[in-house]
PyMOL Python script that loads the backbone (N, CA, C, O; Angstrom):
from pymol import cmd

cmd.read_pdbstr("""\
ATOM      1  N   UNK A   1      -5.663  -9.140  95.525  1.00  0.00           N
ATOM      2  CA  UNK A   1      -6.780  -9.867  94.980  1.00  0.00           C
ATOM      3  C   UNK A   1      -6.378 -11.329  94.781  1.00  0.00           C
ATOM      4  O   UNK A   1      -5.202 -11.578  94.515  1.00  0.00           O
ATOM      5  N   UNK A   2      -7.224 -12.255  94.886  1.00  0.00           N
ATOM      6  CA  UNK A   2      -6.760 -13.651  95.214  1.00  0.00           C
ATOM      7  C   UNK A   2      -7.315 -14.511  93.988  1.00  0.00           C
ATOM      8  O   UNK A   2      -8.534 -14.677  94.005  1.00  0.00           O
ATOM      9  N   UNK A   3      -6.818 -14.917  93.236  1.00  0.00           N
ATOM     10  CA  UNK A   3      -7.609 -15.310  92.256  1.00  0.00           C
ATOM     11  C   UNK A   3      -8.596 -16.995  92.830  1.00  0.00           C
ATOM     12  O   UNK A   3      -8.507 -17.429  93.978  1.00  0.00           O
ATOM     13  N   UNK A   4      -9.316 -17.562  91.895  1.00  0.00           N
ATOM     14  CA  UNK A   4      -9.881 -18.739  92.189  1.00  0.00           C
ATOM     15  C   UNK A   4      -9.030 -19.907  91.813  1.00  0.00           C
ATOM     16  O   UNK A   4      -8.026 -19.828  91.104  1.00  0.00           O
ATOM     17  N   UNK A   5      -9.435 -20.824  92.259  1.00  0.00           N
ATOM     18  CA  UNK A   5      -8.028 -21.845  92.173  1.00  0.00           C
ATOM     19  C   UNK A   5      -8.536 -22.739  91.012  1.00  0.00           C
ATOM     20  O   UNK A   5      -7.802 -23.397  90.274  1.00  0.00           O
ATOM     21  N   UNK A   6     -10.149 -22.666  90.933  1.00  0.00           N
ATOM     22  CA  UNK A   6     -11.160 -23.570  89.743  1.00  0.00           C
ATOM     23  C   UNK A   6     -11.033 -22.428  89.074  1.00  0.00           C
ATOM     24  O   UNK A   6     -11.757 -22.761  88.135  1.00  0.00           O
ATOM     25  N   UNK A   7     -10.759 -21.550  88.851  1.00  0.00           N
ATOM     26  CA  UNK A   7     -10.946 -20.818  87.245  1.00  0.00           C
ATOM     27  C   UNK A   7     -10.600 -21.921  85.811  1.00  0.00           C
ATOM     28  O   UNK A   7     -11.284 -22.299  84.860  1.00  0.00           O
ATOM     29  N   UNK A   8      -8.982 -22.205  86.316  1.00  0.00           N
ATOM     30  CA  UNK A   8      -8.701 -23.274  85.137  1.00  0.00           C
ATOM     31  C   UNK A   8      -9.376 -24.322  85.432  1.00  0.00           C
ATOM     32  O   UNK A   8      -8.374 -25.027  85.552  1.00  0.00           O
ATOM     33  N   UNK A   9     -10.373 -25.161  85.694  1.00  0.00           N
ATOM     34  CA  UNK A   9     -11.386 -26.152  85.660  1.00  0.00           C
ATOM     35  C   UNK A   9     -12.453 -26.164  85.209  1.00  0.00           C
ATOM     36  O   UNK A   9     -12.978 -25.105  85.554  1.00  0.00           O
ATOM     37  N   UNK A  10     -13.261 -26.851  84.503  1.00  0.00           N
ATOM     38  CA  UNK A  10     -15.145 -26.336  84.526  1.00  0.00           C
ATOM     39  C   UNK A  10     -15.411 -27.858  84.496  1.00  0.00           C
ATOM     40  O   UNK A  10     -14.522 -28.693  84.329  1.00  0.00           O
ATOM     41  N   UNK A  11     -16.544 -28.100  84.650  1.00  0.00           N
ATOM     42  CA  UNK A  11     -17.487 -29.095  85.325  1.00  0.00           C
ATOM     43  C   UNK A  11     -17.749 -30.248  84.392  1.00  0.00           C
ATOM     44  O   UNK A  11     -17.055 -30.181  83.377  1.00  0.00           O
ATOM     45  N   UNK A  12     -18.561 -31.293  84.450  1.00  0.00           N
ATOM     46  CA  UNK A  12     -18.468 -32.247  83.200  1.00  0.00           C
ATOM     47  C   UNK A  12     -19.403 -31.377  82.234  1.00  0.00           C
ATOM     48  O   UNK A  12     -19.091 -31.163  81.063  1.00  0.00           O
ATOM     49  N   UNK A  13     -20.669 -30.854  82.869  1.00  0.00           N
ATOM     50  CA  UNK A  13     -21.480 -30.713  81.832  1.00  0.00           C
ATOM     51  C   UNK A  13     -21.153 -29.538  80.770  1.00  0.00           C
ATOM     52  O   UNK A  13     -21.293 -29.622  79.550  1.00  0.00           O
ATOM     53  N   UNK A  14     -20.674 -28.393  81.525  1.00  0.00           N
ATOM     54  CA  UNK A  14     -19.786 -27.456  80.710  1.00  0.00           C
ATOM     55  C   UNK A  14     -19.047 -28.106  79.208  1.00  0.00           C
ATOM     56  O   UNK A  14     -19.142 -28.021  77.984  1.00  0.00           O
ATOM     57  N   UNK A  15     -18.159 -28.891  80.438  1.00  0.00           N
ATOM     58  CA  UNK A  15     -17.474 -29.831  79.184  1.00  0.00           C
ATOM     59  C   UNK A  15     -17.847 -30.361  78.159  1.00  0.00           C
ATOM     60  O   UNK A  15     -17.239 -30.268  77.092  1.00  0.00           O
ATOM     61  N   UNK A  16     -18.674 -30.858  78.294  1.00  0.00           N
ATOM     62  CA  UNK A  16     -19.669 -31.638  77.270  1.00  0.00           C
ATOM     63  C   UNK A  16     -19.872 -30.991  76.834  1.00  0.00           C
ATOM     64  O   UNK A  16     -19.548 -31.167  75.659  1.00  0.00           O
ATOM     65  N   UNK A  17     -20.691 -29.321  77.139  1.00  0.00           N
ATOM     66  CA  UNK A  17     -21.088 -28.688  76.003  1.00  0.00           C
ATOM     67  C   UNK A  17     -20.355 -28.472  74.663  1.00  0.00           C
ATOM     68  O   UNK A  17     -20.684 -28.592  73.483  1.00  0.00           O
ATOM     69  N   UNK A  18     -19.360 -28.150  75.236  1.00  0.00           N
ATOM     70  CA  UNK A  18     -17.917 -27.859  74.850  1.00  0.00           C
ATOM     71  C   UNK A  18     -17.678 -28.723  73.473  1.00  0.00           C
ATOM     72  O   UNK A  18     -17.912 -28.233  72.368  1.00  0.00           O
ATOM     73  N   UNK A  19     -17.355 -29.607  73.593  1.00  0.00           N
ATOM     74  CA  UNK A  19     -17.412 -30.937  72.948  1.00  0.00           C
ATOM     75  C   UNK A  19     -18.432 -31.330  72.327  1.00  0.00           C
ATOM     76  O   UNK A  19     -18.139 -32.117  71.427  1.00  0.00           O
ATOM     77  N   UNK A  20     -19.728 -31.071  72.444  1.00  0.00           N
ATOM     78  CA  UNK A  20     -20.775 -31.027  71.643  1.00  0.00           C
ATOM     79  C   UNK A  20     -21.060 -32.849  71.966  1.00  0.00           C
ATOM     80  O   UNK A  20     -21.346 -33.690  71.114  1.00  0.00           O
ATOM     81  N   UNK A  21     -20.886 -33.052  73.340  1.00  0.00           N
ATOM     82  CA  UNK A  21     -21.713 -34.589  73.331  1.00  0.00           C
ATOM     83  C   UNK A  21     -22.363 -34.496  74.513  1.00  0.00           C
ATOM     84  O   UNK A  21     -22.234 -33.615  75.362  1.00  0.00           O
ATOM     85  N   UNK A  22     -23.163 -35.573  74.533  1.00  0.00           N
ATOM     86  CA  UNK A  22     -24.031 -36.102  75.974  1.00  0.00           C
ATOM     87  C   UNK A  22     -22.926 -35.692  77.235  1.00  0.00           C
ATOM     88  O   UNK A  22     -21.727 -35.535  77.009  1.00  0.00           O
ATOM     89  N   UNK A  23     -23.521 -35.554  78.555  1.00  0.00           N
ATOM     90  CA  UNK A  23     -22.584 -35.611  79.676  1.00  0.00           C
ATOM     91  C   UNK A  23     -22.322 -36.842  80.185  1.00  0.00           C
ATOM     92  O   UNK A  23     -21.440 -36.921  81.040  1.00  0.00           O
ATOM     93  N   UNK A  24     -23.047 -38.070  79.753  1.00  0.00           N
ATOM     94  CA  UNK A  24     -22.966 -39.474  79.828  1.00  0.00           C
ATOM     95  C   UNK A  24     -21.748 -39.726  78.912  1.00  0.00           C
ATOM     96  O   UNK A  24     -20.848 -40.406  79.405  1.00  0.00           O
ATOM     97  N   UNK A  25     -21.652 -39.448  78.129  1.00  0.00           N
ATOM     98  CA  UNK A  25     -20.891 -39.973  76.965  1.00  0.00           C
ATOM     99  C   UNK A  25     -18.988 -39.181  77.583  1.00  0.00           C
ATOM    100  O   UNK A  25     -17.877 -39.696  77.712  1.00  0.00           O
ATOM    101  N   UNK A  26     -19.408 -38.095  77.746  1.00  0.00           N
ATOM    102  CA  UNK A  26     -17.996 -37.826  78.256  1.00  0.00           C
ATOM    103  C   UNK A  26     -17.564 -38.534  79.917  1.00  0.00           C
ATOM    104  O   UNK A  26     -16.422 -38.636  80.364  1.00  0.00           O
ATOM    105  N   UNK A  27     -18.528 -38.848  80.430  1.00  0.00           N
ATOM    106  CA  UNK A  27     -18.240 -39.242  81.530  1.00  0.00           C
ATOM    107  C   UNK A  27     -17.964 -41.135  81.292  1.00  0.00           C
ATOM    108  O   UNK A  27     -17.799 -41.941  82.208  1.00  0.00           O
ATOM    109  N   UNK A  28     -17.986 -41.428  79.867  1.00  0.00           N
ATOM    110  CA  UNK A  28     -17.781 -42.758  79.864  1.00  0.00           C
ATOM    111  C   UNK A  28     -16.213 -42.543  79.379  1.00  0.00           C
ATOM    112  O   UNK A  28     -15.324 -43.344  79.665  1.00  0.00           O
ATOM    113  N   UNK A  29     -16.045 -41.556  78.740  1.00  0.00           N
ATOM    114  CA  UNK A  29     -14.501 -41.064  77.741  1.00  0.00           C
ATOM    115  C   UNK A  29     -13.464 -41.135  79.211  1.00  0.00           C
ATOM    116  O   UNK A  29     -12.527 -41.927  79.306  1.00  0.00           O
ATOM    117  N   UNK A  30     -13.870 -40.099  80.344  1.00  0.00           N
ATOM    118  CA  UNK A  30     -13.281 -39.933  81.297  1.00  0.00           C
ATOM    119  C   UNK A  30     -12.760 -41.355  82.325  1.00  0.00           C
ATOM    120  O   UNK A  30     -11.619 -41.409  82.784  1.00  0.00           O
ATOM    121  N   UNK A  31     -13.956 -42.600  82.609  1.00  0.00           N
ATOM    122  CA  UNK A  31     -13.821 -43.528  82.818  1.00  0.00           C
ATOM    123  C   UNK A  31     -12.723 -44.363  81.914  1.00  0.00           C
ATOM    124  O   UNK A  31     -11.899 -44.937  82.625  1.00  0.00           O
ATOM    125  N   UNK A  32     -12.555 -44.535  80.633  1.00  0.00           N
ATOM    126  CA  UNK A  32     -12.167 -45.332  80.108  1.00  0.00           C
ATOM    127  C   UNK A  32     -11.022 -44.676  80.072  1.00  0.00           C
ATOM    128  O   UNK A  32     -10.251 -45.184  79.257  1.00  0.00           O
ATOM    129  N   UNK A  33     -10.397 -43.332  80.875  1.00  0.00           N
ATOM    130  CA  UNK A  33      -9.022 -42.566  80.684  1.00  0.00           C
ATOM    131  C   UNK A  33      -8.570 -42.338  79.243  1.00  0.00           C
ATOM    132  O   UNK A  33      -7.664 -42.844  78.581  1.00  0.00           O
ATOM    133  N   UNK A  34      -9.247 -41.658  79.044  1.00  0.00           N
ATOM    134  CA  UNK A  34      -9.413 -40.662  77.212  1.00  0.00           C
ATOM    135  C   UNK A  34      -9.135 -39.282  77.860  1.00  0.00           C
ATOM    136  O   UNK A  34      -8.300 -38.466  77.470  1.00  0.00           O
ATOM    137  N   UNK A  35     -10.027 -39.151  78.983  1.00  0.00           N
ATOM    138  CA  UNK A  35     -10.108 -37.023  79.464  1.00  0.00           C
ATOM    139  C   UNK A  35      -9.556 -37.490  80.886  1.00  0.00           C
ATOM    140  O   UNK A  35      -9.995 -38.243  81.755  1.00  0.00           O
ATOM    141  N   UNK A  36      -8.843 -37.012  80.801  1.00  0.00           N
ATOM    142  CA  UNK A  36      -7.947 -36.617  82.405  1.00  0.00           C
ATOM    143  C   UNK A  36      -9.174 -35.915  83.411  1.00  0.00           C
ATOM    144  O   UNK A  36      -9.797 -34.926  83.025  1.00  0.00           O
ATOM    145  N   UNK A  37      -9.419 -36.534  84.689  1.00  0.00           N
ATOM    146  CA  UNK A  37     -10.080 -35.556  85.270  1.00  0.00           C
ATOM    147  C   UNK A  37     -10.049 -35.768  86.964  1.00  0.00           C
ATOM    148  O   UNK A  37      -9.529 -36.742  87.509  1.00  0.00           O
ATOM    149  N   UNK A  38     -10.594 -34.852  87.543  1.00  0.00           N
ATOM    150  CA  UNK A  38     -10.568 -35.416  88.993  1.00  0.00           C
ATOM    151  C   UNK A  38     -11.806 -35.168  89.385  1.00  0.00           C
ATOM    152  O   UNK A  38     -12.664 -34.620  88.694  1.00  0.00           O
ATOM    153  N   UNK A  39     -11.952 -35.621  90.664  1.00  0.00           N
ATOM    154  CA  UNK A  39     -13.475 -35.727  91.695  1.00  0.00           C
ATOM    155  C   UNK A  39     -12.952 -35.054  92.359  1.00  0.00           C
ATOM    156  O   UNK A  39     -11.809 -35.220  92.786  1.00  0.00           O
ATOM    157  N   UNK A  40     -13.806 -33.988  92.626  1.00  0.00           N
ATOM    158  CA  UNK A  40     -13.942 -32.701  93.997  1.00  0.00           C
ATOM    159  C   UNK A  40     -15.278 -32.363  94.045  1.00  0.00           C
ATOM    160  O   UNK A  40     -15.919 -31.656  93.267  1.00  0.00           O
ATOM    161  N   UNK A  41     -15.700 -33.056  95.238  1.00  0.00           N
ATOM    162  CA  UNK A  41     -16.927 -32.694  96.488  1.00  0.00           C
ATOM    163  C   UNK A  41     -17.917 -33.819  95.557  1.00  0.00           C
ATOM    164  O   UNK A  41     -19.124 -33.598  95.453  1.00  0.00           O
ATOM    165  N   UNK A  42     -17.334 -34.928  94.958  1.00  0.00           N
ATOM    166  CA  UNK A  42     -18.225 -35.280  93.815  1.00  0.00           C
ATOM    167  C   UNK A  42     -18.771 -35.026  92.494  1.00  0.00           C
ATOM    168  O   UNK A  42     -19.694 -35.609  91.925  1.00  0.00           O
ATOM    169  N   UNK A  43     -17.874 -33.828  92.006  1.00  0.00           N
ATOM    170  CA  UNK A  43     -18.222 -33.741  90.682  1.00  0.00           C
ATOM    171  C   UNK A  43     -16.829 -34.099  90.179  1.00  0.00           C
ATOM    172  O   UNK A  43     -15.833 -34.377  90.848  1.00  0.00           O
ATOM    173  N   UNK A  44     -16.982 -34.027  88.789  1.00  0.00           N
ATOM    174  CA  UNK A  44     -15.443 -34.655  87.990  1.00  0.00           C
ATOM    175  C   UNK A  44     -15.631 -32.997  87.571  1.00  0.00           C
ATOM    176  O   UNK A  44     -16.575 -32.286  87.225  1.00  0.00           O
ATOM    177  N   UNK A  45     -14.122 -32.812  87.821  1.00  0.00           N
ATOM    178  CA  UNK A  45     -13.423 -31.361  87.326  1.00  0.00           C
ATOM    179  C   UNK A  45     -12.216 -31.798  86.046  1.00  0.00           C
ATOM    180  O   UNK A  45     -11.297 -32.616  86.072  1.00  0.00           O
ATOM    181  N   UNK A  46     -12.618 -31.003  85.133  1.00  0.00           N
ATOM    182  CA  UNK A  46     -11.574 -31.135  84.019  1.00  0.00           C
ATOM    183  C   UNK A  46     -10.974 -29.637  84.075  1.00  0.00           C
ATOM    184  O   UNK A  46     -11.402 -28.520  84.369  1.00  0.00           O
ATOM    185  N   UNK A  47      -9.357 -30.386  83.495  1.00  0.00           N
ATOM    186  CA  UNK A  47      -8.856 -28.893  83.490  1.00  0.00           C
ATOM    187  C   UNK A  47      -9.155 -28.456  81.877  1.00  0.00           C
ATOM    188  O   UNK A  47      -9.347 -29.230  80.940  1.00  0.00           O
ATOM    189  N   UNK A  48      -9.133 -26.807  81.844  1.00  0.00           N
ATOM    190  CA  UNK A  48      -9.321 -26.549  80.526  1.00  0.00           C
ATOM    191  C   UNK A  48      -8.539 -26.593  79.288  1.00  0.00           C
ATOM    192  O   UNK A  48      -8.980 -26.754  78.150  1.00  0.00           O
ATOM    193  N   UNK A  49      -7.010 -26.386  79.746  1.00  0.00           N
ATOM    194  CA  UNK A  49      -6.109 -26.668  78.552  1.00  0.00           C
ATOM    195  C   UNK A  49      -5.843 -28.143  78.416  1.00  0.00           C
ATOM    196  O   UNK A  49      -5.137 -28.567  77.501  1.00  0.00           O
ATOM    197  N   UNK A  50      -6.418 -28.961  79.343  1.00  0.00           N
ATOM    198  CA  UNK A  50      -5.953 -30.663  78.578  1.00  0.00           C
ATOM    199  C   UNK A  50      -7.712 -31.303  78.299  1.00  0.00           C
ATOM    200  O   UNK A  50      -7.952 -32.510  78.302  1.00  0.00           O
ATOM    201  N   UNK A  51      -8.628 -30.393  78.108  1.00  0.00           N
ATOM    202  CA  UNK A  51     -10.172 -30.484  77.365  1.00  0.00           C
ATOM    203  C   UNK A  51      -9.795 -29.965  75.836  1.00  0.00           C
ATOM    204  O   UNK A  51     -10.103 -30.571  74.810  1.00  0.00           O
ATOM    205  N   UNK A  52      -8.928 -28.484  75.912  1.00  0.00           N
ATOM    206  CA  UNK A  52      -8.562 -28.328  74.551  1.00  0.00           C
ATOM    207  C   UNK A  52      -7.863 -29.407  74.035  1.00  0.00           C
ATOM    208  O   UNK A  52      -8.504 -30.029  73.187  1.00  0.00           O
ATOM    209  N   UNK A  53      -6.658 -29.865  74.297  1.00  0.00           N
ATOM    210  CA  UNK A  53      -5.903 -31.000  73.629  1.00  0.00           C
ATOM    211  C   UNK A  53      -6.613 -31.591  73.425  1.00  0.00           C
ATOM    212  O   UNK A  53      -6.794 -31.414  72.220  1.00  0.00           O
ATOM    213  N   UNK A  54      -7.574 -32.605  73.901  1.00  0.00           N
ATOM    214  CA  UNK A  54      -8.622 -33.757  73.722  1.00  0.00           C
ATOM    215  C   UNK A  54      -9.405 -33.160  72.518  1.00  0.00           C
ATOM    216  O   UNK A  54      -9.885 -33.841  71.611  1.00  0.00           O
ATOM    217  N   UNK A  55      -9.470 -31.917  72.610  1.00  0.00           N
ATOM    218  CA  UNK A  55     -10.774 -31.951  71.451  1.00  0.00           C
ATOM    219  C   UNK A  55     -10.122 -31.632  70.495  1.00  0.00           C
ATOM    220  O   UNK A  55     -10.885 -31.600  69.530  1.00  0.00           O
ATOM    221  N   UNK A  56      -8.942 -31.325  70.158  1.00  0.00           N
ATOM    222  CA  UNK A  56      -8.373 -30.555  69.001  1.00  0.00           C
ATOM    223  C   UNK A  56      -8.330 -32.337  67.941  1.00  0.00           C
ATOM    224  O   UNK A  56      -8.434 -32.220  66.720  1.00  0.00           O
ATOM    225  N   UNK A  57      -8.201 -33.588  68.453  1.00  0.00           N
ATOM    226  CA  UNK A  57      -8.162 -34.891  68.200  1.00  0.00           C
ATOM    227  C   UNK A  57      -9.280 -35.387  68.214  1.00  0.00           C
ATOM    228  O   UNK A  57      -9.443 -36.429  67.579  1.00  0.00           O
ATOM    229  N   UNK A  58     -10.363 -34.812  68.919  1.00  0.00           N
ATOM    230  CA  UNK A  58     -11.576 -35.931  68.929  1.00  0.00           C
ATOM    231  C   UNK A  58     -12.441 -35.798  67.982  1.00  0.00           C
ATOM    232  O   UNK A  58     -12.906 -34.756  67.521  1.00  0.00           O
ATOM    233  N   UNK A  59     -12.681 -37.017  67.661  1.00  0.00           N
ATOM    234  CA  UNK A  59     -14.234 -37.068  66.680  1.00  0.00           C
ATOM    235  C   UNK A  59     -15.309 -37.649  66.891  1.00  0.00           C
ATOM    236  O   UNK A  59     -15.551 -38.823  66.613  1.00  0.00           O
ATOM    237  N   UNK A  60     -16.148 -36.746  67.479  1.00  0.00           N
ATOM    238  CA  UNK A  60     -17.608 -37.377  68.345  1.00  0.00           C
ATOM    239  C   UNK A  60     -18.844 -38.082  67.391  1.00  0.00           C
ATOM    240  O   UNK A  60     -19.943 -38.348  67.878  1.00  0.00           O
ATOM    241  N   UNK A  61     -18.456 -38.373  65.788  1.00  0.00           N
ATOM    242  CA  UNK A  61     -19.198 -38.992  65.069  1.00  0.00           C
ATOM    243  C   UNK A  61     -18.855 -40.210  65.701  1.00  0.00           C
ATOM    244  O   UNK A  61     -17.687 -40.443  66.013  1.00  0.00           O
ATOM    245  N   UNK A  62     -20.064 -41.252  65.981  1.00  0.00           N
ATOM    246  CA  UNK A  62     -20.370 -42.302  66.175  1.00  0.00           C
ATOM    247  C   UNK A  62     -19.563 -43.681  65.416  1.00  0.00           C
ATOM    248  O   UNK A  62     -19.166 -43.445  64.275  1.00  0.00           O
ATOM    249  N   UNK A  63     -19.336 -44.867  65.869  1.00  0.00           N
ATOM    250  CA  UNK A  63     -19.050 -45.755  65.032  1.00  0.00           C
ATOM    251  C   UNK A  63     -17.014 -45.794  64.751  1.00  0.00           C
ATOM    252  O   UNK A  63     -16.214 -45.351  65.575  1.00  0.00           O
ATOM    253  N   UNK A  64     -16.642 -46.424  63.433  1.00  0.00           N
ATOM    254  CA  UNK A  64     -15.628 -46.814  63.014  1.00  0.00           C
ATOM    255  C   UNK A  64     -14.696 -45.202  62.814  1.00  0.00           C
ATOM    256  O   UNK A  64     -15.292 -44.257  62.298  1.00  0.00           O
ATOM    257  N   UNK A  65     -13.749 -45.098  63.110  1.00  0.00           N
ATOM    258  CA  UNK A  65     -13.177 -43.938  62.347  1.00  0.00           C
ATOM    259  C   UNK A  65     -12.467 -44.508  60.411  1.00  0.00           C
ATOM    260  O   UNK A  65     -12.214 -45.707  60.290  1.00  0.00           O
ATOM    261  N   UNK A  66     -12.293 -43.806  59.460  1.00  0.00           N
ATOM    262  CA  UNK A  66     -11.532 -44.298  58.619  1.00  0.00           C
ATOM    263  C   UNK A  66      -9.952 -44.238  59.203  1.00  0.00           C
ATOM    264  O   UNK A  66      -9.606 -43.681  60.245  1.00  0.00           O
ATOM    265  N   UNK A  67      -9.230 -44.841  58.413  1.00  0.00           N
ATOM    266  CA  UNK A  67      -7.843 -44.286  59.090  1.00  0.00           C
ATOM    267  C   UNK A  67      -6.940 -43.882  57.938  1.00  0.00           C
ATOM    268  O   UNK A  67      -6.732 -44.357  56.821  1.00  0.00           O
ATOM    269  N   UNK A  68      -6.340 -42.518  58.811  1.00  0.00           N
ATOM    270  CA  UNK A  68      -5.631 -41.665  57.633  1.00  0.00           C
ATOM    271  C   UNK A  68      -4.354 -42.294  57.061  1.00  0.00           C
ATOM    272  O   UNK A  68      -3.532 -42.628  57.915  1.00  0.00           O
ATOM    273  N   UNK A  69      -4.070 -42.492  55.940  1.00  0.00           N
ATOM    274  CA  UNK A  69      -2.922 -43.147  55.789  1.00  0.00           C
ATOM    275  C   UNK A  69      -2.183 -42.095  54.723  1.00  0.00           C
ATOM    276  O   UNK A  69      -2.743 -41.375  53.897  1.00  0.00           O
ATOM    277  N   UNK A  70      -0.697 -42.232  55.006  1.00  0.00           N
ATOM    278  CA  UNK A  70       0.013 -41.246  54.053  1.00  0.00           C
ATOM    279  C   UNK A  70       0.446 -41.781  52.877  1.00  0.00           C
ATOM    280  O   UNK A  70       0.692 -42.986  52.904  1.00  0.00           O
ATOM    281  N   UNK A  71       0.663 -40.967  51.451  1.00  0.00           N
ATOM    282  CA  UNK A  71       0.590 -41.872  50.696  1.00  0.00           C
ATOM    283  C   UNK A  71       2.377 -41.147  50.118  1.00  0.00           C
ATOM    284  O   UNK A  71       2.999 -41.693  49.206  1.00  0.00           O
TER     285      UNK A  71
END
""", "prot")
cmd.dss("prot")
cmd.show_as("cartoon", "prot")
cmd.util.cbc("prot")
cmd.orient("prot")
């Protein structure tokens, strides 16, 4: 049995779901090299364990982050 070679991949919009933002908005993250990704046949393929890393850090609230400081 041959497995699929995209199993570990899913698509932007997947992704996005994923992440809980626009597919615009991740596809601007991906541009600005935030999400690792590649183009195959024209779509951007993300892999799934470096979508987890990204999100385990990201915060899709809008605007300034505070910044954590140790005290």
């Amino acid at each position: 049995m041959v497995s699929d070679p995209f199993d570990n991949y899913m698509d932007l919009v997947e992704a996005a779901r994923i992440l809980a933002i626009h597919p615009q908005s991740l596809r601007r993250l991906i541009k600005q090299k935030k999400v690792p990704a590649v183009i195959f046949a024209g779509k951007y393929l993300i892999e799934r364990d470096k979508l987890e890393m990204f999100k385990a850090n990201y915060d899709p609230r809008p605007g300034r982050k505070p910044l954590r400081r140790l005290l």
